[in-house]
C-alpha positions as CSV (number, residue, x, y, z in Angstrom):
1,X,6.1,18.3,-2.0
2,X,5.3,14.8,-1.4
3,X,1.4,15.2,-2.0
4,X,2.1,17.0,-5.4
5,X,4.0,13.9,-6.3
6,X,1.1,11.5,-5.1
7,X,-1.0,13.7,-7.4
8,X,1.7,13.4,-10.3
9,X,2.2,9.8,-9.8
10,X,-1.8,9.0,-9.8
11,X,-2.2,11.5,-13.2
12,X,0.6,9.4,-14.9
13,X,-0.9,5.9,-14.2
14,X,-3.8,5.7,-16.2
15,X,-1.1,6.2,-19.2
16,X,0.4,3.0,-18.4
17,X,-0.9,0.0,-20.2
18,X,-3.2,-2.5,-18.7
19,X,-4.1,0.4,-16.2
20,X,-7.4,-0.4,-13.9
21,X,-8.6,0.8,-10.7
22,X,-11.7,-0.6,-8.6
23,X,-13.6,3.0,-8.5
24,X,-13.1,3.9,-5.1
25,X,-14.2,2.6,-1.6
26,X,-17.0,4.5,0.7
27,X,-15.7,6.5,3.6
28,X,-17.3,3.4,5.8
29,X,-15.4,0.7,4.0
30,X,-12.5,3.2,4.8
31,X,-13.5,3.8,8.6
32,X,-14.5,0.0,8.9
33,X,-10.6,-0.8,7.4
34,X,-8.8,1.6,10.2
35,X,-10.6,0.1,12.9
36,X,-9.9,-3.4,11.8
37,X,-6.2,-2.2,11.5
38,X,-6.0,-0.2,14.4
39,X,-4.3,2.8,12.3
40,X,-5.5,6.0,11.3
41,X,-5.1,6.6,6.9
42,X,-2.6,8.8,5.7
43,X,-4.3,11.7,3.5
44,X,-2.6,10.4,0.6
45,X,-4.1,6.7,1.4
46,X,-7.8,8.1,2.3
47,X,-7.5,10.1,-1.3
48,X,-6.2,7.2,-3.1
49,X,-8.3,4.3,-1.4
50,X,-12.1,7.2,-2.2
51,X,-11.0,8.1,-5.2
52,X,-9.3,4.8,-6.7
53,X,-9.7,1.7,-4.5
54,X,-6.9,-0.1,-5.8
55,X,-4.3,0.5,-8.5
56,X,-2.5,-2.2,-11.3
57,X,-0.5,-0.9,-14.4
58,X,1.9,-3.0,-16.6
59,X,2.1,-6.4,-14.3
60,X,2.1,-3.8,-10.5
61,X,-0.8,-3.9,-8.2
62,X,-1.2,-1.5,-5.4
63,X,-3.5,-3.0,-2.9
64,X,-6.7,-2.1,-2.0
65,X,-8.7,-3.0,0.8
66,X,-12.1,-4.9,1.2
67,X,-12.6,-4.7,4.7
68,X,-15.4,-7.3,5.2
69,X,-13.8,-10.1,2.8
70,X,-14.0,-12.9,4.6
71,X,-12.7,-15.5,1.4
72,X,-8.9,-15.9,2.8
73,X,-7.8,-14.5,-0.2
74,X,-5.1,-12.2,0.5
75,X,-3.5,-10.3,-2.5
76,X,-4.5,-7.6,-3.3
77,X,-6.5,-6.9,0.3
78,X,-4.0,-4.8,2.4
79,X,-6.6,-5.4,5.5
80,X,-6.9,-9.1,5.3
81,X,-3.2,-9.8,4.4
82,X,-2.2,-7.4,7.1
83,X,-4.2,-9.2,10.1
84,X,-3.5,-12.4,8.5
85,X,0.1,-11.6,8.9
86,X,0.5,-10.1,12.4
87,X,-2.1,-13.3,13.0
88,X,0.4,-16.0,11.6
89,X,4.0,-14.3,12.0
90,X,3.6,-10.8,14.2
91,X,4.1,-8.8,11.9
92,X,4.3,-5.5,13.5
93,X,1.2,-3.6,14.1
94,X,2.3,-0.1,12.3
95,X,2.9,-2.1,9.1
96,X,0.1,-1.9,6.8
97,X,1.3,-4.0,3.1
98,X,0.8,-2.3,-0.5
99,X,2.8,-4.3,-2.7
100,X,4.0,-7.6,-3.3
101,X,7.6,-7.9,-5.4
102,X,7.0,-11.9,-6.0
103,X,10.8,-12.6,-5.0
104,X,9.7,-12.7,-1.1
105,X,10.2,-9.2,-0.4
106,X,7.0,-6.7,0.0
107,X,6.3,-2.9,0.1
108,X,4.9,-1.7,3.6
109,X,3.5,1.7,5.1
110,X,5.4,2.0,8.3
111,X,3.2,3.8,10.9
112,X,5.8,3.6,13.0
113,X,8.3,6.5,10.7
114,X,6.3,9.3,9.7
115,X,7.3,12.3,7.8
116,X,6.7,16.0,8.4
117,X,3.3,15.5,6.4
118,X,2.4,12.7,8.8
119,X,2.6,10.1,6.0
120,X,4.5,6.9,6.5
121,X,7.8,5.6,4.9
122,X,7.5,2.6,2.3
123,X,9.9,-0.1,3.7
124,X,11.0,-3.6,2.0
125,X,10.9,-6.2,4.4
126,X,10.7,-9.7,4.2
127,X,9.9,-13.0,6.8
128,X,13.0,-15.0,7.5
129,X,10.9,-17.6,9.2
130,X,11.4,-16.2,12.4
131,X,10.7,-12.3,12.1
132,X,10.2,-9.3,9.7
133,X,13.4,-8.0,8.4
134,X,13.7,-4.5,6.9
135,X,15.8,-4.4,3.7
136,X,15.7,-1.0,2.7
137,X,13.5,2.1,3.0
138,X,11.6,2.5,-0.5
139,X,10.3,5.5,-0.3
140,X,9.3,8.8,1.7
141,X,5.9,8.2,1.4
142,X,3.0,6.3,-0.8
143,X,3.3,8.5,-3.3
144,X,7.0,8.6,-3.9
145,X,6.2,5.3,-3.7
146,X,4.2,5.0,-6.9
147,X,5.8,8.0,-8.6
148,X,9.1,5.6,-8.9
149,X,7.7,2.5,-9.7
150,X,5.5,4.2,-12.3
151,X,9.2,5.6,-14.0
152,X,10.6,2.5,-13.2
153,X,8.3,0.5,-15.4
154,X,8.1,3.5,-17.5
155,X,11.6,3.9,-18.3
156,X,12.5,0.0,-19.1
């Protein structure tokens, strides 16, 4: 069920306004983005990150990744924010970021939780200045994930 609803969650977006994507990313920019990360891609994420490269719809962004930026920039890169983070404040390895809430809370893929379909929970978690603290789980998977904040913005 949960791959039919990334499917249904990535059909609704492009009827969202101010819908983009970046076209996709190669299977090497993929490969080269695991190894960096140490984590092997969910289907869903290898599907989404070929097929769409990154997602933004009425004021979201999904992040991509860009495994050989080398800018410092970090929104919007889940590889460079993610080694920037376990860099600067450990985060934990298994956590890979997707979305920023601009209130100091963010959306991550937790490795570390898998479902039956071997794709990772979506967790909230913020830095308290000392470590990462998990607020709530969002989501079964990435594209539960989406699906709900697609009928989120959707609905309001």
């Amino acid at each position: 069920m949960s791959y039919k609803n990334y499917i249904k969650a990535m059909e609704m977006a492009p009827k969202c306004k101010f819908y983009t994507t970046a076209g996709g990313k190669s299977k090497e920019e993929i490969n080269m983005s695991e190894v960096k990360l140490g984590i092997s891609f969910s289907k869903q994420l290898k599907d989404f990150y070929e097929k769409y490269g990154y997602l933004s719809f009425l004021g979201n962004e999904i992040y991509g990744i860009d495994p050989e930026d080398e800018s410092g920039v970090l929104e919007g890169n889940s590889v460079a924010y993610a080694l920037n983070d376990r860099k600067e404040y450990s985060l934990p390895k298994e956590w890979v970021p997707i979305y920023n809430f601009d209130d100091g809370n963010m959306a991550y893929l937790d490795y570390s939780s898998l479902n039956e379909e071997k794709e990772p929970s979506v967790i909230m978690a913020f830095y308290d200045g000392k470590q990462y603290k998990i607020v709530e789980k969002l989501a079964d998977d990435f594209g539960n994930f989406v699906l709900l904040l697609l009928q989120d913005r959707l609905i309001k």
